[in-house]
C-alpha positions in Angstrom: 63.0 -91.3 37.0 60.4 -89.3 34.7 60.5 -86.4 37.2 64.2 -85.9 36.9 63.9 -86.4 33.3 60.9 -83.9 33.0 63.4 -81.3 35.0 66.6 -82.1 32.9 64.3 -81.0 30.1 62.7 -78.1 31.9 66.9 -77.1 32.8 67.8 -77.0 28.8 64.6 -75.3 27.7 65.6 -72.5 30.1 68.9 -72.7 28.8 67.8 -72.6 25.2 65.6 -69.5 25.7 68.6 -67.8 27.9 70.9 -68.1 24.7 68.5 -67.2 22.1 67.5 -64.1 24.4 71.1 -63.5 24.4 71.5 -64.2 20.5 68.5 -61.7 19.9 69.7 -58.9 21.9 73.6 -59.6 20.1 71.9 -59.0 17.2 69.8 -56.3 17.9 72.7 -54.4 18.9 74.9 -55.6 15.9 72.0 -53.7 13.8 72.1 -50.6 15.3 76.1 -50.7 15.1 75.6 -51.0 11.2 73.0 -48.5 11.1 75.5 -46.0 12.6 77.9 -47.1 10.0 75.2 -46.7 7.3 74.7 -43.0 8.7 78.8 -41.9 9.0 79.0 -43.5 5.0 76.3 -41.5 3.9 77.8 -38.8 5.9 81.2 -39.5 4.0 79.7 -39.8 0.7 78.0 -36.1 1.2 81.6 -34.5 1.6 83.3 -36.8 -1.1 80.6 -34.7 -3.2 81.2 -31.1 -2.0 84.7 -31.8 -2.8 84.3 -33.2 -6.4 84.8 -36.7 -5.7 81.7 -38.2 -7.5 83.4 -42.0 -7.8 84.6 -42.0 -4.2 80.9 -41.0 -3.0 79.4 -43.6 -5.1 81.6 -46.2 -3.4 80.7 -44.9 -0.1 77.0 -45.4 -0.5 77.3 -48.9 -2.3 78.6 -49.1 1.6 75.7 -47.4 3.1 73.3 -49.3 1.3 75.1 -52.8 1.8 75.3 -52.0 5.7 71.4 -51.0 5.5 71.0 -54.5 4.2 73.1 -56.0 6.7 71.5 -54.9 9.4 67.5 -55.7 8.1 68.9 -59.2 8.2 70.5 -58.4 11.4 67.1 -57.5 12.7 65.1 -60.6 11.3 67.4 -62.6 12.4 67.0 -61.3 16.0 63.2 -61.4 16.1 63.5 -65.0 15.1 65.8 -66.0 18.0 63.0 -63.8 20.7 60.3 -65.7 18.9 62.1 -69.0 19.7 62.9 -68.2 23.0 59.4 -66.6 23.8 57.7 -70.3 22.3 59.4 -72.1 24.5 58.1 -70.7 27.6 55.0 -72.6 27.4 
């Protein structure tokens, strides 16, 4: 009985790491998504300048910046799901 119970255990810990490996990598590629957003609203806010559009630039780097943000936490929050799964190999 403890054997089967010690493999149940060892089934969901591999489980658990699959998903947060998963999780991590979702994330990691959700971040570099928003970075690319980040970029093109920076990109946006540049021409919204040329053209004299000083309120709608500002608006698209409020964007920029918020997406920048978005992804940092993107990216912690991914390094904490690898760090997870990576702990529970032991």
């Amino acid at each position: 009985m403890d054997q089967a119970i010690a493999e149940s255990a060892d089934r969901a810990a591999r489980r658990t790491r699959k998903h947060a490996e998963s999780l991590s990598s979702s994330l990691t590629r959700t971040a570099k998504a928003l970075e690319r957003s980040a970029t093109l609203a920076e990109a946006h806010a540049l021409r919204y300048e040329q053209t004299g559009r000083s309120g709608a630039a500002a608006k698209e780097r409020q964007v920029a910046e918020h997406a920048r943000e978005t992804a940092q936490r993107a990216r912690v929050h991914a390094a904490e799901w690898l760090d997870r799964s990576v702990g529970r190999k032991q």
